[in-house]
N, C-alpha and C positions, 0 to 999 in steps of 0.2 A: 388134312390133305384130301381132295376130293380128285375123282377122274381118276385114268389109266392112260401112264404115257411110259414106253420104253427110256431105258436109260440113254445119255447122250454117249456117242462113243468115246473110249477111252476111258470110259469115266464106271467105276463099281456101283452097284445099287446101292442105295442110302439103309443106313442102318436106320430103326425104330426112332434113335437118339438124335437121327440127322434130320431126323424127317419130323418131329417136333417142334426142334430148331427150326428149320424153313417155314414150318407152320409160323412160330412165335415174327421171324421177319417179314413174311407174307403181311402180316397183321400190321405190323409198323409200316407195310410199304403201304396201304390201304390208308396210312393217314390215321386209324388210331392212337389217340393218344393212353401215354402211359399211366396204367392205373395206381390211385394215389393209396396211399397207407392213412388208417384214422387220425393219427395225430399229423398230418401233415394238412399244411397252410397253401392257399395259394392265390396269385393277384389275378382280381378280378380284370383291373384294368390293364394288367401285360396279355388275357386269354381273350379280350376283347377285342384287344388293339393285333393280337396277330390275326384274328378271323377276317381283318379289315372292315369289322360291323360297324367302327367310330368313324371311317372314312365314308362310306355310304350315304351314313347320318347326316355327318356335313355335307355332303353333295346334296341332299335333299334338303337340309337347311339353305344352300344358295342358289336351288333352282327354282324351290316353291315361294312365291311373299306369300308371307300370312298363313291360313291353314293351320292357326297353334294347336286346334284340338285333333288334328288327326295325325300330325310332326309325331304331339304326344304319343297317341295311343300307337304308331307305331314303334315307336322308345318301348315301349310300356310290352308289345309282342315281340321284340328285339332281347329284349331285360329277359323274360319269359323264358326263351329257346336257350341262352348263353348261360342260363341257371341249370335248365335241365340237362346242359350239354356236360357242365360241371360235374351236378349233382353222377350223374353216371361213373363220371370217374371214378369217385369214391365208392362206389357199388350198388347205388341208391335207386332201389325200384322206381321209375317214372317211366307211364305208358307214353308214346308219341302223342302229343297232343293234336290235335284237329287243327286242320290251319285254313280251311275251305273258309272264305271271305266273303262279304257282301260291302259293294261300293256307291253309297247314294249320292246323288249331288246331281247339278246344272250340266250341261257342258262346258269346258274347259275349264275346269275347276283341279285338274291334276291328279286326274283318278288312273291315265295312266301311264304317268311318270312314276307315281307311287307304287303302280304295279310291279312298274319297269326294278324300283329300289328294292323293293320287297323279294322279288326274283334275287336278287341279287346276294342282299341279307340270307335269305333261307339257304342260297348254295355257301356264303362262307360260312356259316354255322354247321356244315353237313349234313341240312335235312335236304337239300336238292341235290342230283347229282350233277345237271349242265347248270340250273339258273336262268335258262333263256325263258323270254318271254311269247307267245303267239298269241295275237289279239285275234279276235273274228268277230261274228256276228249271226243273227239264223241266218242270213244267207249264206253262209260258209258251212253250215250244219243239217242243215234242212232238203229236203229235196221237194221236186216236183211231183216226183210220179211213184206209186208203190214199187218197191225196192231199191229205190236211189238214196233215201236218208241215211239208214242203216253206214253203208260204204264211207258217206260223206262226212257223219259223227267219225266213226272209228278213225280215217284219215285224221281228222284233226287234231284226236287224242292221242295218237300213235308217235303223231309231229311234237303232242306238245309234253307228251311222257320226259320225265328228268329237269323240269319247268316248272311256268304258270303257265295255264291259259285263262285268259281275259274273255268272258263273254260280255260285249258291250249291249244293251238294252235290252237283256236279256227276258224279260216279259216279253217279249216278241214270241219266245218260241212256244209259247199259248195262248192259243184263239179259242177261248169259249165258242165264241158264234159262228164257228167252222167245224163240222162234222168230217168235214173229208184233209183237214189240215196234217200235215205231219209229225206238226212238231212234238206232242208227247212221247213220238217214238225216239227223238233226238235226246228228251229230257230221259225217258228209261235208261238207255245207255248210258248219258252223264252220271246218272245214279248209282247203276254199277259201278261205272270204272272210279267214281269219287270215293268209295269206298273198298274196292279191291285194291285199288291202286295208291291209295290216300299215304304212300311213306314215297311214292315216287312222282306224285301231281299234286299241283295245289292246285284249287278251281277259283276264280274269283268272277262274280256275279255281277255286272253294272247297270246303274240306270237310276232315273230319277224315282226318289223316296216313295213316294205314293202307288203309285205302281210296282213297285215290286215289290210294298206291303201284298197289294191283290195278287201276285203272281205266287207271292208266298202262301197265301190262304187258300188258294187253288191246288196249290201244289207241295201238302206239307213234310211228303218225305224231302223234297229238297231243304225247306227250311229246315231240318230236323238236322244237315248235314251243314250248314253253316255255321259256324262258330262265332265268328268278329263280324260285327256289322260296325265299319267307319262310315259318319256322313261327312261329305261336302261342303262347306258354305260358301255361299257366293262370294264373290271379293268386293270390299268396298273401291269406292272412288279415288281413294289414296293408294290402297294398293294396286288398284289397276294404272294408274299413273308408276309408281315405280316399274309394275310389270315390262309398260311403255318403254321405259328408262332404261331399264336391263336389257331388254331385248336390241332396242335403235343401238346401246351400246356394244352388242353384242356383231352387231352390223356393221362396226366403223362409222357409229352416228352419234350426233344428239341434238339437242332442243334447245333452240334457242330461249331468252325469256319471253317473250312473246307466245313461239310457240307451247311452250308448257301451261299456260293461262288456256290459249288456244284447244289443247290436248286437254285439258281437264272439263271444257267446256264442253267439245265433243263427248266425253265421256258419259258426264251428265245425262246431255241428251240421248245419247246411246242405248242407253241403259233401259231408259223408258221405251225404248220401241221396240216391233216384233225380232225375233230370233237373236234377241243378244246371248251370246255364247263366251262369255267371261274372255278370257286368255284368249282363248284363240278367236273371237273377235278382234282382240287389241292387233294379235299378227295380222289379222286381214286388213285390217286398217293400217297398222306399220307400212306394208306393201303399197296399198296406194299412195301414203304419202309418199314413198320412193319415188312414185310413179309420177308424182305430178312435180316434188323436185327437178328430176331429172329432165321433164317437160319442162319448164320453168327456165333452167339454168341453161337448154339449149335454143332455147326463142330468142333470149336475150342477146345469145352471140357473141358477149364480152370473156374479154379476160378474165381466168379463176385462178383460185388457190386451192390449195388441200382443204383449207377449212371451209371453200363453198360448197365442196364435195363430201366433207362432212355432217354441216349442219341444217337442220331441218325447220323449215320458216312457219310463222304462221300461214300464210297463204297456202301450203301444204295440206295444211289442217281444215282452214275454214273453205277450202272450195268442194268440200264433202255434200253429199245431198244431205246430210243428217240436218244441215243449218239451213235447207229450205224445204226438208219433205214434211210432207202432211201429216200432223200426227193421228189427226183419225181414220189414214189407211193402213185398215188393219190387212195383217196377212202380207203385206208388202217387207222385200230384206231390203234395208238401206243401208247404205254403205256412206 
C-alpha cells in the first residue's frame, strides 16, 4: 500500500490484515493475472483468444493482400510476448524484451496499418498501457532555430508515452551536410527516452531500406536500440488488382469485366512510371475513377439504376493520362 490517505468517515483504520487484503485486490483490479502453481496446465489458445491478439491478426490478415513475410514475423513477435506473458505466471524470470522496430519498404506498402496493429497487439498483451498510435515525421520533431527542437521532440514523446510512435522516413532527421541542422538533438532525446521509457513507448523507425541502412551507420546508438527490422515488399500486379477490388468494394463499387482488364492494364503501366506509391497509388486512382464515372453517368442525362451507380466502366479507367503520357518524362506524377 503506498501513500498517506485519512480513513473514510465512519469507517475504523484497516488493520495490518486488511490492508494486505486490499493490497492482494488492488493487484487483481490492475488486471494481474493469477499466479499459476508448477504442476498446473494451461490453454495457450483460451489466454490468446482473451487478449483479443487472434482478432487483431485476422484484421490484418483482411486488410493487408499479400505481405506473407511480414503477417509472419508479426505472428512470430505476437508468439514471443504471449509466451513471456505466460511464462511469468508461473514465476519464470524473463526481462522485457525490446520492441523498438525498424520498418523498410516503398510507400503504401502498409507500414502503417501494421504499426496501427502492432499498437494494438502490444496494449492487449499489457506491454502498452493506451495502444494508440502517433505518426509524425522531422517536421513534427525538428525545429528551426536554437531551442525550439528540444520542446518539439519532448511534445511528441509526451503525446505518444503508453503507445507507438511512428517516425516516417526517418533518415531525414540527419543531415551530414548541415553543420547548423537540428536534428541530432531530436535523435539525442529519442535516445533517451527509448531507453528510460522502453516498458512505456515503443519507437518504430520508417523508411525505404537503403537509407536507413546509412542512417543506421551514421547513427549506431540508434541502431543498437532496435530490435526487429520488418521489410516491405512491393505488391505484385495481382495483388494490387485485388487491393483495387477490396477497396471499390469497400465504396459500394466494382468492375466491370471490361474494366478489370482495363484496371490491370493501367496497373502495368503505372507501375513503370515516376512516384508509384503501391496502395495508396491504387486509392488515388480509385478516386479519379469515381471522378470520371460520375462525370460520365451525368453527360449522358439518361435514366439509372443502383447498379449504374455502382459499377465502374472501362472508360473510367482508360481516359487516365497513364494511357497517353510520355514515358520518357521523367520526374512527371501521372495519374
Amino acid at each position: 500500500m503506498t501513500g498517506f490517505a485519512l480513513p473514510a468517515p465512519g469507517r475504523a483504520p484497516a488493520t495490518p490484515a486488511e490492508e494486505q487484503d486490499e493490497e492482494q485486490d488492488e493487484e487483481q483490479d490492475d488486471g494481474q493475472a493469477e499466479r499459476l502453481a508448477d504442476d498446473d496446465l494451461i490453454d495457450l489458445g483460451a489466454v490468446q483468444k482473451s487478449s483479443a491478439v487472434s482478432d487483431v491478426l485476422d484484421q490484418l490478415d483482411a486488410e493487408l493482400v499479400g505481405v506473407a513475410p511480414v503477417k509472419a514475423r508479426v505472428r512470430e513477435i505476437a508468439a514471443l510476448l504471449l509466451v513471456d506473458q505466460v511464462r511469468g505466471r508461473y514465476g519464470l524470470t524473463a526481462s522485457r524484451p525490446t520492441l523498438h522496430m525498424c520498418f523498410t519498404g516503398s510507400p503504401g506498402t502498409g507500414k502503417t496499418t501494421v504499426a496501427l496493429r502492432m499498437a494494438e497487439i502490444l496494449k492487449g498483451l499489457g506491454y502498452l498501457r493506451q495502444g494508440h498510435l502517433v505518426s509524425v515525421t522531422r517536421d513534427d520533431l525538428v525545429g528551426e532555430y536554437v531551442g525550439h527542437t528540444a520542446p518539439k521532440t519532448k511534445a511528441v514523446l509526451k503525446r505518444a508515452l503508453g503507445g507507438v510512435l511512428l517516425i516516417d522516413e526517418a533518415y531525414y532527421l540527419y543531415r551530414a551536410d548541415s553543420e547548423r541542422d537540428y536534428g541530432p538533438e531530436a535523435i539525442e532525446i529519442l535516445l533517451q527516452v527509448m531507453e528510460a521509457q522502453r516498458d512505456d513507448l515503443v519507437v518504430i523507425l520508417a523508411g525505404y531500406r537503403d537509407r536507413m541502412d546509412s542512417f543506421f551507420a551514421s547513427n549506431p546508438g540508434m541502431a543498437s536500440r532496435i530490435a526487429h527490422h520488418i521489410d516491405f515488399p512491393d505488391f505484385t500486379v495481382d495483388e494490387l488488382v485485388q487491393i483495387a477490388e477490396l477497396m471499390a468494394a469497400r465504396e459500394s463499387h466494382r468492375f466491370s469485366a471490361e474494366a478489370c482488364q482495363a484496371l490491370r492494364e493501367y496497373l502495368e503501366r503505372r507501375m513503370a512510371q515516376p512516384r508509384f506509391a503501391n496502395a495508396r497509388s491504387v486509392r488515388n486512382a480509385l478516386d479519379r475513377m469515381r471522378l470520371r464515372q460520375a462525370n460520365r453517368l451525368v453527360a449522358a442525362g439518361a435514366l439509372i439504376g443502383k447498379d449504374d451507380l455502382i459499377r465502374l466502366e472501362a472508360d473510367d479507367i482508360l481516359l487516365s493520362r497513364v494511357f497517353g503520357a510520355d514515358r520518357n518524362t521523367a520526374g512527371r506524377s501521372v495519374h
